[in-house]
VEXMAR-633948 format. One record per residue (C-alpha): residue in one letter; x, y, z. Coordinates in steps of 0.001 Angstrom, whole numbers, padded with zeros to 6 digits, always signed. Example, Ala and Ser with C-alpha at 12.3 -4.5 7.8 and 13.67 -1.06 7.14 Angstrom:
A+012300-004500+007800;S+013670-001060+007140;
//
This chain:
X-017687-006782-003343;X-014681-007243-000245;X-015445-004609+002054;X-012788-001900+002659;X-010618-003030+005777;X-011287-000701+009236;X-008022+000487+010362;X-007765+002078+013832;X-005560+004886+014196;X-004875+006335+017216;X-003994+010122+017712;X-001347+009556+020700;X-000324+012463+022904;X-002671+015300+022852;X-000195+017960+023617;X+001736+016674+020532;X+001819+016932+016570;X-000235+013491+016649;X-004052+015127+016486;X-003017+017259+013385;X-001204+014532+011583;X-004168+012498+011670;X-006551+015620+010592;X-004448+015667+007488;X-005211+011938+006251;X-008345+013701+005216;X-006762+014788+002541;X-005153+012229+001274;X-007685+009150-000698;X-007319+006118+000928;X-008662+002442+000093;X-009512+001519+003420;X-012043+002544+006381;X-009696+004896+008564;X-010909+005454+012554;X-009017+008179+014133;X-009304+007392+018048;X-009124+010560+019903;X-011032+013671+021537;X-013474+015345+019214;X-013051+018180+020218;X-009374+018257+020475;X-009352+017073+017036;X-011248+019187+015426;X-009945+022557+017133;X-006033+021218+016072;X-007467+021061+012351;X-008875+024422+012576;X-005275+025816+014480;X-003483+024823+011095;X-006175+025662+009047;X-007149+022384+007641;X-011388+021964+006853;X-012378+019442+008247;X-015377+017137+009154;X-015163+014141+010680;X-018044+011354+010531;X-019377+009373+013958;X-018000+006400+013489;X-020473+003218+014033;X-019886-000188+013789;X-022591-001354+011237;X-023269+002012+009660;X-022430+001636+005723;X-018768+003468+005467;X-019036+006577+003078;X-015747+006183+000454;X-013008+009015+001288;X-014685+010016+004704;X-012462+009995+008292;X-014771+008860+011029;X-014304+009299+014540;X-014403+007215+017516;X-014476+009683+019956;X-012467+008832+023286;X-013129+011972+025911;X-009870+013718+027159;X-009569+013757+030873;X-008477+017517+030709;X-008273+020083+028482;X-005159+019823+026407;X-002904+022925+024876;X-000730+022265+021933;X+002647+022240+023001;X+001925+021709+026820;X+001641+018389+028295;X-000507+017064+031217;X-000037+014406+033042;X-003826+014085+033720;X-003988+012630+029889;X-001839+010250+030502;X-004923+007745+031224;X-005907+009099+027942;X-003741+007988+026167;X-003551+004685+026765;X-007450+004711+026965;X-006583+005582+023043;X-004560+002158+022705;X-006593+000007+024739;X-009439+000768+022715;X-007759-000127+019531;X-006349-003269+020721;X-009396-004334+021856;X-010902-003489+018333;X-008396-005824+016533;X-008587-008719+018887;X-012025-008638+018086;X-011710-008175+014513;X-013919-005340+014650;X-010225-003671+013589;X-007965-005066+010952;X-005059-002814+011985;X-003812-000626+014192;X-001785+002745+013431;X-000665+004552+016179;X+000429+008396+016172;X+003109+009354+018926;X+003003+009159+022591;X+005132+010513+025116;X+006903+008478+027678;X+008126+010443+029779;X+004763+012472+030858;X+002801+008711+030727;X+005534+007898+033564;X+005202+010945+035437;X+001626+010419+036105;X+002894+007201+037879;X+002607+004802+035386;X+005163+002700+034111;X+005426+002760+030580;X+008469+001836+028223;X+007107+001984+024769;X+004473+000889+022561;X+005950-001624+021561;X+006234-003452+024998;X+002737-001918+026201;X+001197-004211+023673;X+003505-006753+024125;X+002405-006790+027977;X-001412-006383+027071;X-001874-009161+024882;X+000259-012101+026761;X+003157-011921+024124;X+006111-012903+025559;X+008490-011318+022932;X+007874-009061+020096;X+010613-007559+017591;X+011203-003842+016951;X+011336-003157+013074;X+011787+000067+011227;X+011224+000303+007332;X+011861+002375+004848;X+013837+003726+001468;X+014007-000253+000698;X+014780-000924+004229;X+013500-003624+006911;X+016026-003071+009752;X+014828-005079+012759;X+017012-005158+016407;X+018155-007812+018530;X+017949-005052+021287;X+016112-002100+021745;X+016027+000350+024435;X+019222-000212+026457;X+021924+001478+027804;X+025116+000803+025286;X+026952-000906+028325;X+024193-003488+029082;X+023649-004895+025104;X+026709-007872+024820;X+024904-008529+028204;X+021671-009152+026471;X+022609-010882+023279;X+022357-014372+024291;X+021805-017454+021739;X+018466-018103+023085;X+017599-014416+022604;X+018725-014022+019347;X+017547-017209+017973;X+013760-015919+019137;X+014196-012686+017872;X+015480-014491+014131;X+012428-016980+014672;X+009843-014149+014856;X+011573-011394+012078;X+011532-014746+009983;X+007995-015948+010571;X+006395-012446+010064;X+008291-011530+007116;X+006598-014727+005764;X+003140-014496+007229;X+002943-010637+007205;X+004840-009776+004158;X+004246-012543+001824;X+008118-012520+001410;X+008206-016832+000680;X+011705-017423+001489;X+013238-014055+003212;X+017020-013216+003262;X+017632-011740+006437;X+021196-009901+006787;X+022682-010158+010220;X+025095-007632+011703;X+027887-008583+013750;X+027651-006564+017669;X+031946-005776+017756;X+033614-003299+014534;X+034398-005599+011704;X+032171-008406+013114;X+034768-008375+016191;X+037720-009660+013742;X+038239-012766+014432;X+037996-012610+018053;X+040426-009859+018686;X+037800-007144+018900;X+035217-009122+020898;X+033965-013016+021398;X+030575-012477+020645;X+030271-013363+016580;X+032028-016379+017574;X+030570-017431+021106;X+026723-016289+020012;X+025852-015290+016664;X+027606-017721+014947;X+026465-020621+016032;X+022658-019312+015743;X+022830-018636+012388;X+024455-022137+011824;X+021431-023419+013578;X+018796-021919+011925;X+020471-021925+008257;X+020070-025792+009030;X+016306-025481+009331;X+016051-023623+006247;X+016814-020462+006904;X+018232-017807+004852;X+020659-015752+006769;X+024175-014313+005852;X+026249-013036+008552;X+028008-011890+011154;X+028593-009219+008994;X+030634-006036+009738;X+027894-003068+010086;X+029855-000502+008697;X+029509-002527+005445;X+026274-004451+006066;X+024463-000918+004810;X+026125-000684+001662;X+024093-001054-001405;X+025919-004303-002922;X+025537-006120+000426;X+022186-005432+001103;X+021162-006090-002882;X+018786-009111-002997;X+018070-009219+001027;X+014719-008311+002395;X+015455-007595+006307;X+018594-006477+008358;X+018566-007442+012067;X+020852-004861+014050;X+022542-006042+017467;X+021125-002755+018956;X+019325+000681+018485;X+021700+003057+016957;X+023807+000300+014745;X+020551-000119+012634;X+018319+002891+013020;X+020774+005958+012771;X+021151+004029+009021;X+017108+004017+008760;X+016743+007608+009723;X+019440+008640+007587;X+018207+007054+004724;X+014061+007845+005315;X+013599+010088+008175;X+010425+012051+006790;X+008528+008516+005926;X+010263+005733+007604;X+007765+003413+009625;X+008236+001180+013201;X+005934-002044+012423;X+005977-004890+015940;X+006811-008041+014440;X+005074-011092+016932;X+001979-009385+017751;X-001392-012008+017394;X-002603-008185+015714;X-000895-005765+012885;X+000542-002781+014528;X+002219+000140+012660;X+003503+003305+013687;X+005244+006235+012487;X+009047+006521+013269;X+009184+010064+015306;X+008085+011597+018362;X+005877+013818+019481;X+007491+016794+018331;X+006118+019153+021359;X+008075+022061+019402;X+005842+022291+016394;X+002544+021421+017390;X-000167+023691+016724;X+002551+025084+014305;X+001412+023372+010742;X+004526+022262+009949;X+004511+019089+011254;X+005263+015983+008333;X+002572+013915+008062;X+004465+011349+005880;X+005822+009256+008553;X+001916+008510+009250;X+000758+008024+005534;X+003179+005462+005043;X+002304+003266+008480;X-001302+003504+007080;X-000424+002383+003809;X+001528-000903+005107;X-001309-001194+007541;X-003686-001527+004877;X-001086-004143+002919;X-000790-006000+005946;X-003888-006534+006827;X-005197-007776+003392;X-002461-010843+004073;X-004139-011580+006962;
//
């Protein structure tokens, strides 16, 4: 019989709605081996806060996994933590929590990794600079580009750029750029998804695709000419389309991915369309990464009401991704 896959998950920001999210995949029947990576403690006073019963199991390496249990690997905080309040002492912490599950899948002691929010801001306070998941384990296993993708409500909506200021994107979409970015959302949506022969959708940076050149060069000078590239090697890809259109259900019938020129052209779609349970998956990594689509919610921690979808659904593709592997 296969053995369930182990899929790390890590409980992010301690001050944030991360620790009870995870508490409430006990809940929930699962077909894998799920490792929350966090403070014990912490843990299990956040389950008792919002009044969820809960035991967690020690998790070991070669101890026979007990169907429907949520084991622990149990990663000390470096202070106390208060919901709601954050610390810049933890910020070590958390990426203690990340580290350790990186290391796990590069190892293939891990067949996944899930992670639950962080927060940037108090990671960079502490004097460490941090932009994002998504570049942290970028940095930490030699990958010289990854690709931000969001999914959900039928949606794969990947971007060409990601955390920019508006005024520095046309800057940043160059034909070597967006040629790797195509290369990777291509490959993984193959290797990863299983999708044989994807049709990726490609949005135009200018309104109406820039018009013809009257509302902007770059369709014509860059994107263009990519996609004419790479539709020669194979490639499936239709575009520069207009975005205002690209989203529209008789355009996007029959394609499996969307590439966006930058943040808000393809995500304030995504969010729109599956806010409670859309997903952020890194496309390029040598592991499978998954995450859930929000923050860390500082407001309703400890509260109860925090939506644990968002996580359900990156464990769930977790799980699918890593049986491809």
């Amino acid at each position: 019989m296969q053995r369930p896959p182990v899929i790390a998950v890590t409980s992010g920001e301690p001050a944030g709605i991360g620790p009870e999210i995870c508490a409430r995949l006990a809940a929930r029947p699962c077909v894998a081996r799920r490792v929350i990576l966090g403070d014990r403690a912490l843990l299990e006073a956040r389950a008792r806060l919002i009044d969820i019963p809960l035991s967690f199991t020690e998790y070991r390496p070669g101890r026979p996994h007990a169907e429907g249990a949520l084991e622990i690997l149990h990663v000390p905080l470096r202070v106390p933590s208060r919901a709601g309040q954050l610390d810049t002492a933890n910020a070590a912490y958390v990426l203690a929590l990340l580290d350790r599950a990186l290391g796990g899948c590069r190892e293939g002691e891990f067949a996944a990794m899930v992670t639950a929010p962080v927060h940037k801001g108090v990671i960079n306070e502490a004097g460490i600079a941090f932009t994002g998941h998504t570049e942290y384990l970028a940095g930490k296993t030699g990958t010289g580009r990854v690709v931000m993708m969001l999914a959900g409500a039928g949606l794969r909506v990947a971007l060409a750029t990601t955390h920019l200021p508006l005024k520095d994107v046309p800057g940043a979409i160059t034909q070597p750029e967006l040629e790797a970015t195509l290369r990777i959302l291509h490959a993984d949506l193959v290797k990863k998804f299983g999708i044989v022969r994807p049709r990726i959708l490609v949005a135009g940076l200018n309104p109406h695709a820039g018009e013809g050149g009257h509302m902007g060069r770059e369709e014509i000078d860059v994107i263009a000419p990519v996609l004419e590239k790479l539709r020669g090697e194979g490639m499936d890809l239709r575009g520069p389309l207009p975005a205002d259109t690209l989203f529209t259900r008789g355009v996007l019938a029959g394609s499996d991915a969307q590439l966006a020129m930058y943040h808000d052209q393809g995500l304030a779609v995504l969010k729109y369309a599956a806010f409670e349970d859309g997903i952020n998956v890194t496309l390029g990594l040598p592991i499978v990464r998954t995450s859930v689509d929000h923050g860390t919610a500082l407001d309703l921690a400890g509260s109860g009401k925090a939506d644990p979808r968002s996580l359900f659904a990156a464990l769930d593709l977790a799980v699918d991704l890593a049986g491809r592997q």
